[in-house]
TIROMI-303716 format. One record per residue (C-alpha): x, y, z. Coordinates in steps of 0.5 Angstrom, whole numbers, padded with zeros to 4 digits, always signed. Layout:
N
XYZ/...
***
This chain:
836
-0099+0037-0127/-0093+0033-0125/-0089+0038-0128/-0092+0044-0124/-0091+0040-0117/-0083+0039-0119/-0082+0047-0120/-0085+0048-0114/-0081+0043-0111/-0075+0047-0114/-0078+0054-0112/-0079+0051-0104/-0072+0049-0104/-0065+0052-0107/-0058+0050-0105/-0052+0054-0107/-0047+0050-0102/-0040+0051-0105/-0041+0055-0110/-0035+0061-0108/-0042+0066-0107/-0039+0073-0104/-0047+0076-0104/-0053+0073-0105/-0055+0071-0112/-0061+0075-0114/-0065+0070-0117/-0067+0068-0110/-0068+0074-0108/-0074+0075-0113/-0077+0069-0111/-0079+0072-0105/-0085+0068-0101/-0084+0061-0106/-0076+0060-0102/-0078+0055-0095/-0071+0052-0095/-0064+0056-0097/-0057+0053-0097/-0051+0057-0098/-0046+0054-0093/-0039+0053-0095/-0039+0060-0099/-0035+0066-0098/-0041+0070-0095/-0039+0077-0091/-0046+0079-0091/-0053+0077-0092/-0057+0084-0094/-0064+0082-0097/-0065+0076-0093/-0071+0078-0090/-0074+0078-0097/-0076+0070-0096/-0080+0072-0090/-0083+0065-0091/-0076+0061-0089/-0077+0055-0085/-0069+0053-0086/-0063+0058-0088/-0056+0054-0087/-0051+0059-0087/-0045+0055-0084/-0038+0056-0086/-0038+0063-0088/-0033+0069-0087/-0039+0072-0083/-0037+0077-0078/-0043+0080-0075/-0049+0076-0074/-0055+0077-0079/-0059+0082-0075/-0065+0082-0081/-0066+0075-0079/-0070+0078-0073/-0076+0079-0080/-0076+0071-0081/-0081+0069-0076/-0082+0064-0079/-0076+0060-0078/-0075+0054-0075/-0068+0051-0077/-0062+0056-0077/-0054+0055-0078/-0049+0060-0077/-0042+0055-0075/-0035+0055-0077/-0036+0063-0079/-0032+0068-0074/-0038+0071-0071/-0036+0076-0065/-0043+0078-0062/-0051+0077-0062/-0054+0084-0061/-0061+0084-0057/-0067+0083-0061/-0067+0078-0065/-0068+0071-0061/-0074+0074-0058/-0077+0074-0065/-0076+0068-0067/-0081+0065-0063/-0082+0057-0068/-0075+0056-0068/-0072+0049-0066/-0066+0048-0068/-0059+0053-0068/-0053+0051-0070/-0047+0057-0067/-0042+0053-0066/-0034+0055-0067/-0035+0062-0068/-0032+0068-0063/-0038+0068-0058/-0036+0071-0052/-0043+0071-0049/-0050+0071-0050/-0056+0075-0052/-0061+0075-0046/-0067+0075-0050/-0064+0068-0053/-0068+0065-0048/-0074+0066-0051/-0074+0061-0055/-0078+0057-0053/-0079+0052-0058/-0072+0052-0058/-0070+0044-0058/-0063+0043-0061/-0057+0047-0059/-0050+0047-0060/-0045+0053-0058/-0038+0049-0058/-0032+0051-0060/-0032+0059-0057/-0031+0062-0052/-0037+0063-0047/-0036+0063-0039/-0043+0063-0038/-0050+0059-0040/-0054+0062-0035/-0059+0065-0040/-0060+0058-0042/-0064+0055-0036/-0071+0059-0039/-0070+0054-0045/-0076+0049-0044/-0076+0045-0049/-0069+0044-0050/-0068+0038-0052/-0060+0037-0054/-0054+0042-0052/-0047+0042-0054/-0043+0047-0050/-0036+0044-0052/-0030+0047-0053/-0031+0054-0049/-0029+0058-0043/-0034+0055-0038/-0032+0054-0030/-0040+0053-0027/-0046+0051-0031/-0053+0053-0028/-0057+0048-0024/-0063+0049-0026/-0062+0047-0034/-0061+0040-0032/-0068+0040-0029/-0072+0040-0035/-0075+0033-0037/-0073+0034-0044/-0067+0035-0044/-0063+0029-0046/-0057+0029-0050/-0051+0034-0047/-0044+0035-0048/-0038+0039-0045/-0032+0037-0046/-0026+0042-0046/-0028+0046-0041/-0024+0048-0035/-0031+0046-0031/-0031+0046-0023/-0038+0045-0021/-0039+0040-0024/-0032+0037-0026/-0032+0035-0034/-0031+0028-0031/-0039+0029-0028/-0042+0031-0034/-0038+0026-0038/-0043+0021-0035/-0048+0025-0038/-0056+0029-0036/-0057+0024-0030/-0050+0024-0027/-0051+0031-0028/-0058+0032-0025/-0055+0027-0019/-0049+0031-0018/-0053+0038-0017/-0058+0034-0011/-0053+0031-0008/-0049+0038-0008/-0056+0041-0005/-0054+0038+0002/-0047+0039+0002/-0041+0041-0003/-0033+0040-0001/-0027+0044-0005/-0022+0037-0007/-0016+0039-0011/-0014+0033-0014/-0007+0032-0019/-0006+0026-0025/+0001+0025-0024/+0003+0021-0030/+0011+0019-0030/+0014+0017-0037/+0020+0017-0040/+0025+0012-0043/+0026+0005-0039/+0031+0007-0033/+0031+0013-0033/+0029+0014-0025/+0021+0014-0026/+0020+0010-0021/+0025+0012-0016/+0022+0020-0017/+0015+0017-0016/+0017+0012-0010/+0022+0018-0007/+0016+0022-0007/+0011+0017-0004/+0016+0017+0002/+0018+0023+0002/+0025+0021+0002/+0031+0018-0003/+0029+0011-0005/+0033+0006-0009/+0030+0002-0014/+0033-0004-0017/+0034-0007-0023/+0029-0012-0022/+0024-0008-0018/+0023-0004-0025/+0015-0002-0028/+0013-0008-0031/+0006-0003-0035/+0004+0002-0030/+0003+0002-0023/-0001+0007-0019/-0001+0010-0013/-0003+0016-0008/+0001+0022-0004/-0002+0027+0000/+0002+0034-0001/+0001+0041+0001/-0007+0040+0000/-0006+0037-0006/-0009+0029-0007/-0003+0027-0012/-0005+0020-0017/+0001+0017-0019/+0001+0013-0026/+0007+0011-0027/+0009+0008-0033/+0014+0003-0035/+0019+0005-0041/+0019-0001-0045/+0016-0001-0052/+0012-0006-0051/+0007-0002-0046/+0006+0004-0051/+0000-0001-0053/-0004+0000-0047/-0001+0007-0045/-0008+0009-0048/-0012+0005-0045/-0010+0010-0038/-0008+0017-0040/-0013+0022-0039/-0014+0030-0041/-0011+0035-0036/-0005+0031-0033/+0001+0033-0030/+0006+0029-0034/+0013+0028-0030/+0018+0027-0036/+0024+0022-0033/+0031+0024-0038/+0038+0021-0035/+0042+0026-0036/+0048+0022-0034/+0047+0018-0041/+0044+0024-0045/+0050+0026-0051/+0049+0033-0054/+0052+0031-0060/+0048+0025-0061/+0041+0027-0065/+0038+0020-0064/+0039+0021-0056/+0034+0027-0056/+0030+0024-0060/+0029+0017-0056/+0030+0020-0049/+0026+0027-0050/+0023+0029-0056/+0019+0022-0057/+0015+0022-0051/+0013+0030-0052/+0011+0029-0059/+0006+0023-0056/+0004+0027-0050/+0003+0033-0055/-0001+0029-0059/-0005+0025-0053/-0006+0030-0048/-0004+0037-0052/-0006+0041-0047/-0002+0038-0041/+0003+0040-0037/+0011+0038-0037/+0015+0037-0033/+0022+0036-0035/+0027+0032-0029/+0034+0031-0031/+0036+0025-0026/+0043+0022-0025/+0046+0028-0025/+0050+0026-0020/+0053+0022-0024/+0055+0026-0029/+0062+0029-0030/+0061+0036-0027/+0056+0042-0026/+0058+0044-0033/+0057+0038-0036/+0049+0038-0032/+0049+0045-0035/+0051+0044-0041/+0046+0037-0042/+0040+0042-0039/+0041+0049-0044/+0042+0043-0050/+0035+0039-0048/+0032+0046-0046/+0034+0049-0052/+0031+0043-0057/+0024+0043-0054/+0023+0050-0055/+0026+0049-0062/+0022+0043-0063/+0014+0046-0061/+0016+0053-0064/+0018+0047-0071/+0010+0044-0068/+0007+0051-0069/+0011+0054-0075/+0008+0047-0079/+0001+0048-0077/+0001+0055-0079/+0004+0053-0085/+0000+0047-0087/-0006+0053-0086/-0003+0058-0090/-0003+0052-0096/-0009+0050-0096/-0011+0056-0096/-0006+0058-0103/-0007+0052-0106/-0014+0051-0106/-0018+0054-0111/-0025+0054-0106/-0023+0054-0099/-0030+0053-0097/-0030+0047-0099/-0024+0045-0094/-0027+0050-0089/-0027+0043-0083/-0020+0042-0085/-0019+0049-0084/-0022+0049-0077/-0019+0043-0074/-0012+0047-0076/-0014+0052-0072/-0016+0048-0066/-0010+0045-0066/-0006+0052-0066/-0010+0053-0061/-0007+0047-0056/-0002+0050-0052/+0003+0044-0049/+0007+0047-0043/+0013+0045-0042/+0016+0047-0037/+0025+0048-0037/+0029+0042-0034/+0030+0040-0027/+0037+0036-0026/+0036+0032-0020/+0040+0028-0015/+0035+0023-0013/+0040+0020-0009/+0040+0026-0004/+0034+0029+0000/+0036+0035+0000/+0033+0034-0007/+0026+0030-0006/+0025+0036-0002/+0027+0041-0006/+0023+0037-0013/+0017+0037-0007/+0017+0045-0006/+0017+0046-0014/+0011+0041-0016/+0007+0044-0011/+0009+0051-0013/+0007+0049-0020/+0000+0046-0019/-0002+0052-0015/-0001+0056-0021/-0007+0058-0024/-0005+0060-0030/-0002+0053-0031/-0008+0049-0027/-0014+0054-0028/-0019+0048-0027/-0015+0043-0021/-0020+0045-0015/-0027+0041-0016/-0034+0042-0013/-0036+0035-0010/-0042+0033-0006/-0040+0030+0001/-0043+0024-0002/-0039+0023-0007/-0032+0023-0003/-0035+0019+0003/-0036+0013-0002/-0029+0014-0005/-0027+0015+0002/-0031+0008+0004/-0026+0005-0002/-0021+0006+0000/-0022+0003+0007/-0025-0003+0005/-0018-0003+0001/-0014-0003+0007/-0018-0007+0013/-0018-0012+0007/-0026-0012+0007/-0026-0014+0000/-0021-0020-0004/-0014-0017-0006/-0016-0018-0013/-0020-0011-0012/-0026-0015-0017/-0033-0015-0014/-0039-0016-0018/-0043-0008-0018/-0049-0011-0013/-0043-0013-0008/-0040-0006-0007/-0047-0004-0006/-0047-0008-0001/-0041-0006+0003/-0042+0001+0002/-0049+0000+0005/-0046-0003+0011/-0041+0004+0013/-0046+0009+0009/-0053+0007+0011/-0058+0007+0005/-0054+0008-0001/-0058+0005-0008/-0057+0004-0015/-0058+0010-0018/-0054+0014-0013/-0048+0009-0014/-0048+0010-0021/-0046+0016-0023/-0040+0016-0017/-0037+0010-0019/-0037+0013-0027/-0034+0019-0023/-0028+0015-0020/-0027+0010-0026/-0026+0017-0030/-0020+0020-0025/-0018+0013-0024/-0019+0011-0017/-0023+0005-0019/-0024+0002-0026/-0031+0000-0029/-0032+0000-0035/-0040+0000-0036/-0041+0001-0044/-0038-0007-0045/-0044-0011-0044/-0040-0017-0042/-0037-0012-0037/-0043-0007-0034/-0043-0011-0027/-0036-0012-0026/-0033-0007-0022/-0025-0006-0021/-0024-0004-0014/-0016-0004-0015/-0015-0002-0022/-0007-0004-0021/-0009-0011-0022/-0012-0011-0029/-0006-0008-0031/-0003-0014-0028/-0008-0017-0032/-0005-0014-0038/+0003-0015-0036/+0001-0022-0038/+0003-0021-0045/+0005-0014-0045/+0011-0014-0042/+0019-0013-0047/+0020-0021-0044/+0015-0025-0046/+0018-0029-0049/+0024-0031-0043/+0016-0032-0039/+0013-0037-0045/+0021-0041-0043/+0020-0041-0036/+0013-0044-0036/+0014-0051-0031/+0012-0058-0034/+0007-0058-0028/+0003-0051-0031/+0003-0055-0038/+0000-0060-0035/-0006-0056-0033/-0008-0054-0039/-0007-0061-0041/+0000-0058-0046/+0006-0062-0047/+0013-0059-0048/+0012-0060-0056/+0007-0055-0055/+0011-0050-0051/+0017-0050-0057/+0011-0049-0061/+0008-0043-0057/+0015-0040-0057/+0016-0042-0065/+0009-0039-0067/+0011-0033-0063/+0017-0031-0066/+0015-0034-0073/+0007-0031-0073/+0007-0025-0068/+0002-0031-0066/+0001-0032-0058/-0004-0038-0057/-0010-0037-0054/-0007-0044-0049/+0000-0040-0048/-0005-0034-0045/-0009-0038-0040/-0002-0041-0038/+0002-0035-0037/-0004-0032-0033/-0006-0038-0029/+0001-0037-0028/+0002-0029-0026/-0005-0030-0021/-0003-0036-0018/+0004-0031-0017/+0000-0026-0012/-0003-0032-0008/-0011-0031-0012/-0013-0039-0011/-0020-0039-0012/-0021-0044-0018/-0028-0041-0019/-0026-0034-0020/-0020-0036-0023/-0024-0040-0029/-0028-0033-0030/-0021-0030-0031/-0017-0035-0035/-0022-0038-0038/-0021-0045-0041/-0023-0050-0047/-0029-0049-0048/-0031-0042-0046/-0027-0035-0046/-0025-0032-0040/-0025-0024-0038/-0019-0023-0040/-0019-0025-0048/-0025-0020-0048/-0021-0015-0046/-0016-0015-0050/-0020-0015-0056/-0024-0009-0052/-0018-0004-0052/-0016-0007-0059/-0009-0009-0057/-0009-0016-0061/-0013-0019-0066/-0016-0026-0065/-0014-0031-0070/-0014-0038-0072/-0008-0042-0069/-0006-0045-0076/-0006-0039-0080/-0009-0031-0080/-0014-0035-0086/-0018-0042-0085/-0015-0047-0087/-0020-0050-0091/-0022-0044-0094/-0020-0045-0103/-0014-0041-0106/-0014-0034-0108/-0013-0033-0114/-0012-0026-0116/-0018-0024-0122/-0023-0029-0120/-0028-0029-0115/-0026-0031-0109/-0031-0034-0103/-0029-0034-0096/-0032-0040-0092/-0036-0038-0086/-0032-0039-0079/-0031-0035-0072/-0025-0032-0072/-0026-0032-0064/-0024-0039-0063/-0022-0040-0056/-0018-0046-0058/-0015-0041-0063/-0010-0034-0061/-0009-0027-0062/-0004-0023-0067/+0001-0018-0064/+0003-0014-0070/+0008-0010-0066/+0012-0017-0066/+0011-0018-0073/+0018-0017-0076/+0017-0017-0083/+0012-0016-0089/+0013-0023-0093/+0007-0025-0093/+0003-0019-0095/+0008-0017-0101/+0007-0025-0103/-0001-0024-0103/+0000-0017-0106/+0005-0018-0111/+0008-0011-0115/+0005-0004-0114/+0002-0001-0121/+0001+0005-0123/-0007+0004-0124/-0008+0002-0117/-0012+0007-0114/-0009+0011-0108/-0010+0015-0103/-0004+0018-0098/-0007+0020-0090/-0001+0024-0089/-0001+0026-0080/+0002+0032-0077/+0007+0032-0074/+0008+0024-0074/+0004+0017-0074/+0003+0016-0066/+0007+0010-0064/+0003+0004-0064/-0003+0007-0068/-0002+0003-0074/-0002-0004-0071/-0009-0001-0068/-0011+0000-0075/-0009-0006-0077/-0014-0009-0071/-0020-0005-0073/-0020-0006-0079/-0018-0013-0080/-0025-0014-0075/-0028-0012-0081/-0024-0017-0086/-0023-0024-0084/-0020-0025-0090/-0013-0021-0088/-0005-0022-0088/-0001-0018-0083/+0006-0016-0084/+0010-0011-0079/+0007-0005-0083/+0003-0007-0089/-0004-0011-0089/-0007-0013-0093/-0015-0014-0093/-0020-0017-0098/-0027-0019-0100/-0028-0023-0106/-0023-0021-0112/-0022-0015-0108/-0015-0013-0105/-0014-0007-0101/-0006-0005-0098/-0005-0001-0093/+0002+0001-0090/+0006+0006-0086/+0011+0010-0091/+0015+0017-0090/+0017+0021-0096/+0021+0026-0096/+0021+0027-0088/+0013+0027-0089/+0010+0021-0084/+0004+0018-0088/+0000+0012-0088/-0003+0010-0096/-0008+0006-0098/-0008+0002-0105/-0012-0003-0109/-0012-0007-0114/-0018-0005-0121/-0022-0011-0123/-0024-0012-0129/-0030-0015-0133/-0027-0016-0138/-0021-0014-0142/-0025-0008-0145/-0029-0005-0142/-0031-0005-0135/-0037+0000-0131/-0033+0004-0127/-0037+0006-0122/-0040-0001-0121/-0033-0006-0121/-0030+0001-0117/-0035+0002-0112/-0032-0005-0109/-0026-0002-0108/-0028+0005-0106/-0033+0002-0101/-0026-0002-0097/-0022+0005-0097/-0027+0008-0095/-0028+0004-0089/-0021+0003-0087/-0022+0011-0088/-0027+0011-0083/-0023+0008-0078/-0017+0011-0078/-0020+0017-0077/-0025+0014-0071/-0017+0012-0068/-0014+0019-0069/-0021+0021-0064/-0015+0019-0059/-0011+0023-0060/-0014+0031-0060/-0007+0033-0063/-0006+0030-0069/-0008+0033-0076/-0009+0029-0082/-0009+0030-0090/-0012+0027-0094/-0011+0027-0103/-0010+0022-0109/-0003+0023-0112/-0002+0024-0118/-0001+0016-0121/+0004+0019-0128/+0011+0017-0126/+0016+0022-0125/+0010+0027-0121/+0009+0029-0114/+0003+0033-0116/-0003+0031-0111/-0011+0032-0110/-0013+0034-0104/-0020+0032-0102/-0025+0036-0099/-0029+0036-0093/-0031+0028-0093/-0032+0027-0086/-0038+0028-0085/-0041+0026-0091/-0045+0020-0092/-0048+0015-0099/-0050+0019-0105/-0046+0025-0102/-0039+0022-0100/-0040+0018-0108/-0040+0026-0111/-0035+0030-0107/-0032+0031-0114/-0037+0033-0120/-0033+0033-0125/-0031+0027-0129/-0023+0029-0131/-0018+0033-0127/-0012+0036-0129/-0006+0036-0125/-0001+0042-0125/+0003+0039-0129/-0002+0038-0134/-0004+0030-0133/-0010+0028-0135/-0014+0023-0130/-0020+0020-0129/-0024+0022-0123/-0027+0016-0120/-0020+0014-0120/-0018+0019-0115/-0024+0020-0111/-0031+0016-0109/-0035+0017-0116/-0042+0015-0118/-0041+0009-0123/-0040+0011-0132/-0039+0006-0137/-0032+0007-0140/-0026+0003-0144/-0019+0001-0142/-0017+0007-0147/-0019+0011-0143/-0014+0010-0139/-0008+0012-0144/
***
């Protein structure tokens, strides 16, 4: 009887997933009725004739096909309720399909070619879950009939307006719109989520005004003229900017021009401020790039690479779909006219080469994994984030020289911008639909702001602001303050960082001093702050002298900033703009025995790593000893008496190659190669997040070295034949010298790979231009074969163990390996003989 209930199990379910499938099999087709659940995703069908035949179907999973034409035979599966039909290249819906599926629940259309709806889709009224991101829609009006939606992903599309009406059904719960050109309402409304969205269309239901509104992000290399271009805007005239009067990490500022609100960011050009760079860039920005032309030399590849080239590829990889503005400044420093066209033609040309390079590689990359792979199926998500990639378009537009010194010229920079942002094809989504209220608000800021109303720290407590905004607006509550202010936080007027629980009541009306805050000790001259502190600003952190040189020892020696040397530094920087209040002071700065606001924000934006002041280890903890189990003591590592670690100041790798010891051939690796390159300062931030995880850890200027128990795991930044990648190593552990389970003594180490993995590609979600490659090279000396993995992502437990089946795999050049050494494997007993 047992045995009959598992064939019928087996009848219920059948899954053909990833097996190169150009037809339906024909044993599925004969089991008729008995078929409830089929999967044949990441196959290779071009069509699906005979589908109707399982007129019993509750699921069918056709994802990541080659399908082109929707499958009008699933119009006769009455009967189903769940249908996937992402990654194919579907083009259009013909009527009178949706309308027969009336038990449908789930539909999954996402990355295909749609370009509008069926009318009758919204007929489906048991339709709960629906994803249609990544085509090209313009309009989901058809959707407001959908009354039980519960979930909808529309991201990725052509959409300028979404329909009020959708965002009134009670059910739904979960919607996202990202990479739209949305005006009503703006991305940074519907980033808020349902009720921010339902509370932005009845607030536009009384009155609605048209704002245009610029992010404006000046960059370039440490004085190149940023601030003088910014500055000279702001007053509409030449402003000189000295030495000392230089971005100490960003400044922001606000100019109305022609129509146009500008929000100024600049940011300071010093290797130091990259790290919190991040923490303020946003999508769809005007990017000023400030190039010095005076001391630009044609000849010299290391001067675009430093001055142009390094700030594009960062920007191309942050916020690929931006427009760059390229300023040639100190032109009138430069020999002669010829020697400023000659700079422009030179720099105008290297770009154009540089993204033509970009686009070529990208295609490149494509077409090989393409080619080289036996099943592209099973590659099917790389492929489609290829694709995507392709699909972002980095205008840069050709060089302006510039005297700033001249009005003429700050005039003539003025008219150009203007013309630049009125062009739709450059800015289709600048105009944005408000309700009045939401403008009154941030109107109602400002003015606070500027009678001086509220402290000049700008930090006020959420119920604070409510008040103040209540005593000029009249009747203003909590629920109706909430989604204006996520509004304001996300364009950058005010910051409020709601999602941090140590946070959610603060509200940072000037957003200029929590970059203060953060200049404290992201700042190229830190270490002249550390020597210039005064005997009295020790004295009140009860330190001597003795621990002053030790604080700037432990800098230079350990990249270590103690937690004492910060809260001197920042009761010195807030005392410099004349903040008193001891109580606020305390709640900032912190002091011995509890952490203060700031300590807790470095940790947020995973700009430091907390540590003990002694070493990255406890003191008390036992030896290691390579081989043997290992135990950590259990201790905090957010000691408030303790420090936090910088890796960008780490000047070598002595400590990790010391703990580590030689790389040998056995040790399992696996290469994350990025394209077009590591963004700066994304290995220091892996080296946070992953250290989170593993109190035991050395740090080195671009090694880390993690462990957990007789575990070690290595990861480093490496460049192979101009190829950039981060590779990943650990050392095997055996139980004996004989014999060893690899699937029980690797699953450890595979475990830690995979986390560190998991976080690297958590991090690279900050960087929507950047594409990785993940594969196991070939360990045989001498070989420069690899195996690429397959779509991993999205896999979890006994899945992820079994991406490969198969226990041996052959190189091209014939070398023979185990698979478990190569990728995430389920546990077998071997021998060390198995090795050779």
């Amino acid at each position: 009887m047992m045995a009959q209930s598992n064939d019928f199990q087996r009848l219920e379910k059948r899954d053909f997933s990833r097996k190169k499938l150009k037809n339906l099999p024909k044993e599925v087709l004969t089991l008729g009725t008995d078929v409830l659940y089929l999967i044949l995703k990441n196959n290779r069908l071009k069509h699906v004739r005979g589908i109707s035949a399982l007129r019993n179907l509750k699921e069918l999973n056709l994802s990541a096909n080659e399908l082109l034409e929707f499958p009008q035979e699933i119009a006769q599966l009455k009967n189903l309720e769940k249908l996937y039909l992402s990654q194919n290249g579907i083009t259009q819906i013909p009527e009178g399909v949706f309308s027969q599926l009336e038990k449908l629940q789930f539909l999954k259309l996402s990355t295909n070619h749609l370009k509008e709806l069926p009318s009758d889709l919204g007929n489906c009224k048991s339709l709960q879950y629906l994803n249609l991101s990544n085509n090209y829609l313009k309009d989901v009006k058809v959707l407001e009939a959908l009354c039980s939606l519960e979930e909808l992903y529309v991201k990725s599309n052509k959409l300028t307006e979404l329909p009020a009406d959708l965002f009134f059904n009670p059910d739904l719960t979960k919607f996202k719109a990202d990479g739209n050109p949305l005006r009503k309402p703006p991305e940074e409304v519907c980033a808020g989520g349902v009720k921010s969205i339902q509370h932005y269309f009845i607030m536009l239901g009384s009155s609605e005004q048209c704002v245009r509104r610029v992010k404006t992000m000046f960059l370039g290399s440490s004085m190149a003229g940023k601030s003088t271009i910014c500055y000279s805007l702001r007053k509409g005239s030449p402003v000189l900017v000295d030495i000392a009067d230089r971005t100490v990490g960003i400044e922001i500022s606000e100019k109305q021009l022609g129509g146009f609100s500008f929000l100024f960011w600049d940011f300071a050009g010093q290797e130091e401020y990259y790290f919190t760079h991040h923490v303020f860039i946003t999508p769809q920005a005007l990017v000023i790039l400030a190039i010095n032309l005076a001391s630009y030399d044609v000849l010299d590849p290391q001067s675009f690479r430093d001055s142009v080239s390094f700030w594009i590829k960062n920007v191309q990889l942050r916020v690929p779909d931006a427009v760059v503005l390229v300023v040639g400044t100190h032109s009138d420093e430069c020999r002669d006219e010829v020697d400023v066209q000659e700079k422009k033609e030179d720099i105008d040309r290297k770009i154009r080469d540089m993204l033509e390079e970009r686009k070529a590689n990208l295609e490149r990359w494509k077409k090989n994994l393409e080619e080289d792979q036996k099943d592209t199926a099973e590659f099917s998500n790389q492929l489609r984030y290829l694709w995507q990639c392709t699909e972002h378009k980095l205008q840069v537009l050709d060089l302006l020289p510039m005297d700033c010194t001249n009005p003429e010229e700050i005039e003539k920079f003025k008219e150009y911008i203007l013309q630049q942002v009125q062009n739709s094809d450059l800015f289709p989504n600048i105009e944005k639909i408000l309700p009045q209220l939401y403008q009154e608000v941030e109107s109602s800021i400002k003015a606070l702001k500027e009678d001086k109303d509220i402290p000049e720290h700008g930090v006020m407590l959420f119920e604070e602001i409510l008040n103040e905004l209540n005593e000029k607006l009249g009747e203003l509550d909590q629920e109706d303050l909430q989604p204006i202010l996520r509004y304001l936080h996300r364009i950058g007027i005010i910051v409020w960082y709601e999602e941090i629980a140590d946070l959610k009541e603060t509200v940072f009306v000037e957003p200029s001093f929590l970059i203060k805050l953060f200049k404290t000790v992201v700042r190229h001259d830190l270490m002249n702050q550390l020597q210039s502190i005064s005997k009295k600003e020790l004295m009140e952190e009860k330190s001597l002298r003795v621990h002053q040189d030790r604080w700037i020892n432990d800098l230079v020696g350990k990249a270590t900033l103690h937690n004492t040397a910060i809260r001197v530094l920042l009761r010195k920087s807030l005392k410099e703009l004349e903040i008193d209040d001891e109580d606020f002071l305390n709640e900032i700065v912190g002091n011995r025995s509890s952490d203060g606001m700031f300590l807790g924000l470095l940790r947020q934006f995973e700009i430091c790593l907390p540590t003990q002041l002694n070493s990255p280890l406890n003191p008390q903890a036992p030896d290691f000893v390579p081989n043997t189990k290992w135990e950590p003591s259990n201790t905090s590592v957010y000691n408030v008496n303790g420090a936090c670690l910088f890796p960008s100041h780490r000047m070598d790798n002595d400590v990790v190659l010391r703990y580590w010891g030689e790389d040998m051939n056995d040790n399992i690796q696996v290469q994350v190669y990025f394209l077009p390159e590591i963004p700066h300062g994304f290995f220091h931030r892996l080296i946070i997040k992953s250290c989170s995880l593993y109190p035991v850890h050395w740090v080195g200027k671009d090694h880390c070295l993690v462990s957990t128990g007789p575990t070690l795991v290595l990861f480093r930044e490496k460049c192979l034949r101009d190829d950039q990648l981060i590779e990943i190593r650990c050392k095997r552990q055996y139980r004996s010298a004989n014999v060893s389970t690899a699937g029980g003594e690797l699953r450890p180490s595979w475990d830690m790979i995979l986390a560190i993995l998991r976080k690297l590609v958590e991090l690279t979600q900050q960087w929507p231009g950047l594409c990785l490659y993940v594969c196991s090279p070939c360990t045989v000396v001498d070989c420069d074969d690899h195996f690429a993995w397959p779509d991993w992502k999205e896999l979890n437990g006994h899945d992820l163990y079994n991406i490969q089946k198969d226990d041996k795999m052959l190189c091209s050049n014939g070398h023979t390996h185990r698979t478990e050494l190569l990728f995430p494997k389920a546990s077998r007993t071997h021998s060390k003989a198995d090795d050779k």
